[in-house]
C-alpha positions in Angstrom: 165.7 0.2 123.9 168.9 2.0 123.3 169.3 4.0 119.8 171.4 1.4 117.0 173.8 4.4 117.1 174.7 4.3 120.8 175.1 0.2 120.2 177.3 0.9 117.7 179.3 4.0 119.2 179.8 1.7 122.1 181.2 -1.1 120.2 183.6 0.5 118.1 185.0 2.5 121.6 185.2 -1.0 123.2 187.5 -2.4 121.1 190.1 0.1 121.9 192.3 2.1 119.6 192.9 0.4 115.4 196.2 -0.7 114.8 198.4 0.6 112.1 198.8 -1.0 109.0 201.7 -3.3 108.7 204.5 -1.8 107.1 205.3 -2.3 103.3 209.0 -2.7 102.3 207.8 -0.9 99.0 206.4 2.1 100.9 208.1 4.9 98.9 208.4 6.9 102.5 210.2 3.5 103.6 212.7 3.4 100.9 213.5 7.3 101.3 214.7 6.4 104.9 216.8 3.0 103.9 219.4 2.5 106.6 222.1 3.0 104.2 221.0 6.7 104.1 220.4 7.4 107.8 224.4 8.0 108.3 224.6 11.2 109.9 228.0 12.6 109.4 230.4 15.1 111.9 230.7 17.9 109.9 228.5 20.8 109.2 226.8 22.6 106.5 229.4 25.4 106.0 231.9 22.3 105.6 229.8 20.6 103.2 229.2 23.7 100.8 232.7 24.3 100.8 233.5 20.8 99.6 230.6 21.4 97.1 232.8 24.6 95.5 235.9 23.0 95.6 234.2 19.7 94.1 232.3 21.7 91.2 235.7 23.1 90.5 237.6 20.0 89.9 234.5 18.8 87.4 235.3 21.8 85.5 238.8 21.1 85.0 237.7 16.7 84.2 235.2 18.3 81.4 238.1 20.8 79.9 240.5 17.6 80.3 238.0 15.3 78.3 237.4 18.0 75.9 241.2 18.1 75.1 240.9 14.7 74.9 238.3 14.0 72.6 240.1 16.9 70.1 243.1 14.3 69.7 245.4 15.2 72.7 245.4 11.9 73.8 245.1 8.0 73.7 241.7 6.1 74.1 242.6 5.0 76.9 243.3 7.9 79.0 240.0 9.2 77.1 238.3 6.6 78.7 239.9 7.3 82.0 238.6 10.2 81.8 235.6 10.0 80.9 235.0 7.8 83.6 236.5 9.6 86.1 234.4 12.6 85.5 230.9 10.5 85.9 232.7 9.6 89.2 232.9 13.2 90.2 230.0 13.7 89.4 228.1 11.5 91.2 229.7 12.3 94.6 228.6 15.6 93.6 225.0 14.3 93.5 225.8 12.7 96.9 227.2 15.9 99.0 223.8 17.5 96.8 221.4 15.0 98.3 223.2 15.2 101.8 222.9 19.2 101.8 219.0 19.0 100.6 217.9 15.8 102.7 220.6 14.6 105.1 220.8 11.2 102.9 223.9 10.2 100.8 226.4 12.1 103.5 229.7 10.5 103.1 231.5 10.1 106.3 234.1 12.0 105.0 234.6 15.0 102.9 238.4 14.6 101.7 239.7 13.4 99.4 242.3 10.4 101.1 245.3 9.3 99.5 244.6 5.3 98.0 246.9 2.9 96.3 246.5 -0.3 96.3 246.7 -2.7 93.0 244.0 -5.0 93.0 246.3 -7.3 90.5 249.7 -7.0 90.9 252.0 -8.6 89.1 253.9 -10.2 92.3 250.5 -11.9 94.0 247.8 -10.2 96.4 249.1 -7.8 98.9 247.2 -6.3 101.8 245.5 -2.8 101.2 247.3 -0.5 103.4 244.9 1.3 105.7 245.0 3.4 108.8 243.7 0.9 111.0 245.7 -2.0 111.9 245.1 -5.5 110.2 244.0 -7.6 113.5 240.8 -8.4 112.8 239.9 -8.9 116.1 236.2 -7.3 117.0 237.6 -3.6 117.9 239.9 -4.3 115.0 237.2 -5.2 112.3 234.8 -2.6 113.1 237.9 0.2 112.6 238.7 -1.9 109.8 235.4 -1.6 108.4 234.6 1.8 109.1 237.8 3.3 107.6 236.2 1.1 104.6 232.8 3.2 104.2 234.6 6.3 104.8 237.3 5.8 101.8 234.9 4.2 99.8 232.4 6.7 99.7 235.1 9.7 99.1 235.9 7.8 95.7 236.5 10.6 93.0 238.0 8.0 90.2 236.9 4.9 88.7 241.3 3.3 90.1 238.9 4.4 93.6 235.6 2.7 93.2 237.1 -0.4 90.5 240.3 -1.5 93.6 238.2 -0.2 96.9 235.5 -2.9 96.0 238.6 -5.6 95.7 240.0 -4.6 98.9 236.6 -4.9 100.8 236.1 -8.4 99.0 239.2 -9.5 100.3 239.1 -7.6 103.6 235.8 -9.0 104.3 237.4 -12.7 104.7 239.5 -12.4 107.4 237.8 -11.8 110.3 236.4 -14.7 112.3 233.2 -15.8 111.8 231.8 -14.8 115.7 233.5 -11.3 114.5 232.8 -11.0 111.1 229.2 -11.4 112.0 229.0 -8.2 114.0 226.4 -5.5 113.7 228.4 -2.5 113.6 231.2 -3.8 110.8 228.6 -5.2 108.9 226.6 -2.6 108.9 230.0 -0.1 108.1 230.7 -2.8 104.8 227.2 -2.6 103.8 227.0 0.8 103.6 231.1 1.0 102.0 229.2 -0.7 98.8 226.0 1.0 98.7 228.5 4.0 98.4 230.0 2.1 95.5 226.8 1.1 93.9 226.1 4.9 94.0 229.6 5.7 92.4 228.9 3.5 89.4 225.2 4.5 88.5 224.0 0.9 89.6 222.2 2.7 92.5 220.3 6.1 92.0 221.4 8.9 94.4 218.5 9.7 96.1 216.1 12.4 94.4 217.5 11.6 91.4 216.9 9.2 88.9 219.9 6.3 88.4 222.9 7.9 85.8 223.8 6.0 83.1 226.5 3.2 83.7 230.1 3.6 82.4 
């Protein structure tokens, strides 16, 4: 009569190799590597610490201009514009931070593009003037959409994050539905206002807790 320790060696070998655990959506290692963070951008460190010199500079000169401010050079309201625009700053800061320590948060792009668009003009809606052309066909759409992501997450200013969100809103309902259902655009868009969440403190830049909201 065999050993009960061969027995059992012999069962536990038979039924071949454990499976894993199913995956929890509340693993913390999980929600480290959310998709919105796996963007991995074109350009390189050097690039990225020079836009972290030139970006630190420009919050120096938003903290001296609220400071003027708030002495009485100023109305509330461009106080407040202020104010705002410098928690802004200052959270893409955090971002280019968290992509240079982790490769999460990169935005696509490190300038700073030119944006105007009114989100309520007096004379009715009007288009928001991008780069890519406004066919919203499927090649269309997903330039459309990616030019979204990329402006949206180089926000510096609360005019960027408050009329970028109105222009994706509106953007958003154009494209046919067998189009506006694909992958690639929706994944751009989806990531455009997870930049924008960021941007306003409603998301927390990763390694760091959430800001406060403005």
């Amino acid at each position: 009569m065999r050993p009960v320790w061969v027995l059992l060696a012999f069962l536990g070998c038979s039924g071949g190799p454990s499976r894993p655990r199913p995956a929890d959506p509340a693993d913390p290692a999980l929600g480290q590597l959310a998709d919105e963070d796996l963007y991995k951008p074109t350009y390189g460190k050097p690039d990225l610490q020079r836009a972290l010199i030139t970006e630190r500079g420009a919050e120096a000169s938003g903290e001296r201009l609220v400071a003027e401010l708030e002495a009485g050079a100023g109305s509330d309201d461009r106080l407040r514009v202020a104010i705002a625009d410098l928690a802004i700053r200052r959270r893409f800061i955090a971002s280019l931070e968290a992509c240079e320590r982790s490769g999460q948060a990169c935005p696509p792009r490190l300038d700073d593009p030119s944006w105007a668009f009114d989100p309520d003009p007096d004379g009715g809606p009007q288009a928001p003037k991008l780069d890519a052309p406004l066919r919203f066909d499927l090649g269309s759409w997903q330039q459309i959409s990616a030019e979204l992501h990329g402006r949206a997450c180089a926000c510096r200013t609360i005019a960027c994050v408050d009329s970028m969100g109105v222009a994706i809103d509106q953007l958003e309902r154009r494209p046919m539905p067998e189009v506006a259902g694909d992958e690639v655009a929706s994944q751009s868009i989806t990531r455009a206002r997870e930049c924008l969440f960021r941007l306003r403190g409603k998301k927390a830049t990763p390694g760091l807790q959430p800001p406060a909201e403005e």
